[in-house]
Structures are given as C-alpha cells and as structure tokens.
C-alpha positions as CSV (number, residue, x, y, z in Angstrom):
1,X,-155.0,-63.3,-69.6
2,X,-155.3,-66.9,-68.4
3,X,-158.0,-68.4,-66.4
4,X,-157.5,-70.1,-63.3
5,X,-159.8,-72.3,-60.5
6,X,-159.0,-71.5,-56.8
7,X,-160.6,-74.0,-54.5
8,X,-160.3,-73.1,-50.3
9,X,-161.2,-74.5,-47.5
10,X,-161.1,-72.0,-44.1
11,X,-160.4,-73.0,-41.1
12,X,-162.3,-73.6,-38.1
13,X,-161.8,-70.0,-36.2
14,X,-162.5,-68.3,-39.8
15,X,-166.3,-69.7,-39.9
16,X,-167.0,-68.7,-36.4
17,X,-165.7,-65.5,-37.5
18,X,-168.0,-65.4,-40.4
19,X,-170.2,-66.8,-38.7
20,X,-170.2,-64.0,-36.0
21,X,-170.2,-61.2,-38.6
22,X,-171.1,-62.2,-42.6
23,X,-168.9,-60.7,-44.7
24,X,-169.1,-60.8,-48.8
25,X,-166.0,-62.5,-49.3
26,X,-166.1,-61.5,-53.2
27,X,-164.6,-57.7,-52.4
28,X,-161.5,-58.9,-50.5
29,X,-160.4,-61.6,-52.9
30,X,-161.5,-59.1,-55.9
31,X,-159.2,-56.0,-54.4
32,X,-155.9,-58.1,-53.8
33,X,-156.4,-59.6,-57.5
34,X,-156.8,-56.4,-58.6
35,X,-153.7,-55.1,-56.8
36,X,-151.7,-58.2,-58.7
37,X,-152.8,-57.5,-62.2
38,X,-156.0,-59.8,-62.2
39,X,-159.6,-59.8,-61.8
40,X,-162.2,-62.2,-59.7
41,X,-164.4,-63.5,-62.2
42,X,-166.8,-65.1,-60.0
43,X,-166.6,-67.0,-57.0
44,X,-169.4,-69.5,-55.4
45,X,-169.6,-71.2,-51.8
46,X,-169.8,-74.9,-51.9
47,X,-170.4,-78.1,-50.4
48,X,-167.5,-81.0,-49.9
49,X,-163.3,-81.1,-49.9
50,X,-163.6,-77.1,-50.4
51,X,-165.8,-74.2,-48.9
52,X,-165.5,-71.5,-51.6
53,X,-164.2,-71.7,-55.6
54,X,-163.5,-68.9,-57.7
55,X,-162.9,-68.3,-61.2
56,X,-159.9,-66.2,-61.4
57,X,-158.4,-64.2,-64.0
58,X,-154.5,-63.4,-64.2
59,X,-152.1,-62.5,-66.8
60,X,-149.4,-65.4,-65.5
61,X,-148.8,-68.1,-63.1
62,X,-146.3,-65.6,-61.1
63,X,-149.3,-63.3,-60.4
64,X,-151.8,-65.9,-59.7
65,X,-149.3,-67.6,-57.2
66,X,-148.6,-64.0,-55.6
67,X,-152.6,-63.9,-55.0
68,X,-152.6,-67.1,-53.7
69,X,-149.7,-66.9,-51.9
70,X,-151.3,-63.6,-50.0
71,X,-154.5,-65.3,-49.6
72,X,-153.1,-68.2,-47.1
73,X,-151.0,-65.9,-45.3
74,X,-153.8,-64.7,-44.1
75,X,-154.2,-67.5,-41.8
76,X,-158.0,-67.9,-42.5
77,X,-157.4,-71.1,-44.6
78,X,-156.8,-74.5,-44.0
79,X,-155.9,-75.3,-47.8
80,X,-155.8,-73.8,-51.1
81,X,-155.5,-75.3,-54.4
82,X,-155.1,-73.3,-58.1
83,X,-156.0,-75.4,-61.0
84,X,-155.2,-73.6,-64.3
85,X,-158.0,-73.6,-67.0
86,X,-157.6,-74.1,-70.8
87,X,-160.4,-73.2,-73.6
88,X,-161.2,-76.3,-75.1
89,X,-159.3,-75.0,-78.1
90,X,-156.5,-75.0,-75.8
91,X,-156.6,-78.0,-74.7
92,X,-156.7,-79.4,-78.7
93,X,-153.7,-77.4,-79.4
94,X,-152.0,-79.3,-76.3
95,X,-153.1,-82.6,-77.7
96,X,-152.1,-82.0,-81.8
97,X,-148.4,-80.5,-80.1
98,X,-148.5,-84.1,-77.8
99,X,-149.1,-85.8,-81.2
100,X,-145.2,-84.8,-82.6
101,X,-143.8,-85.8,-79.8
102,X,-145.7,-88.9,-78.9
103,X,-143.5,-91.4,-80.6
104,X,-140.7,-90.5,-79.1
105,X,-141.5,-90.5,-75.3
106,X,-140.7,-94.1,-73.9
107,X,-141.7,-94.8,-70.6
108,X,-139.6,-97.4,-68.4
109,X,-141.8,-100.3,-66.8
C-alpha cells in the first residue's frame, strides 16, 4: 500500500456549515477510503494555502484518485491536491535507477 498527502481547502459555505454544527471530519474521509480499498492514516487542520492535510493510505493511484475524485464532488471544497509519498528508501531506489539513465537524457536549450 502506498502513501499519499491530500491537502484541501473548503469553501466558504462549507466553514459556515462547520461552523454552525462541528463535525469530526476524520469519520467521513475515513468511511469513503475504506469503501475504496484504503485507510485514513491521520489527518490535521492547518493554517495557510490549505485548511485540512491527511495522510492517506491506498493500494494505487486509481483508488486514491477515486477518493479524491468523490471528495470534491461533494461540493464542500474549493481545491484539492494529492501528493504521493515515497520512504526515503524509495526515493534512493528512484535516484540509483535515474543514475543508468542519466547519460543518456539530453535536454534541448
């Protein structure tokens, strides 16, 4: 299962509504992950370009774009962004693989 960061931002009519009535976000976004195969990890409220993040878990980027995909047709967001996560031992895999091919890529200036 891969991990993935999902960064929202709601719109104006979805704080009032929270606003109006609190709600613990965590149990809706953790039911339709479920439904698709994945699992919320955790998710945190924050200041800035985004209102909420979240630490998802999915077994592909098919599934994680189905979530997402029912997320903002909700209508409560304004913008939605998934970021894919690597382990670090990922990410040095990636960069020994770039290393074969790294003399052979020529970019055009």
């Amino acid at each position: 299962m891969a991990l993935y960061l999902y960064q929202l931002s709601y719109t104006a009519e979805s704080w009032k509504t929270q606003i109006q009535s609190p709600q613990d976000v965590r149990g809706r976004v953790a039911a339709a992950s479920e439904a698709l195969g994945g699992r919320l990890v955790h998710a945190w409220y924050a200041l800035g370009d985004y209102d909420l993040v979240a630490i998802l878990e999915y077994p592909d980027n098919a599934a994680v774009a189905a979530g997402s995909i029912v997320v903002l047709a909700g209508g409560a967001l304004k913008a939605g962004k998934t970021t894919p996560l690597l382990t670090i031992e990922e990410g040095m895999a990636a960069m020994q693989k770039a290393g074969t091919a790294a003399g052979l890529y020529r970019p055009s200036v």
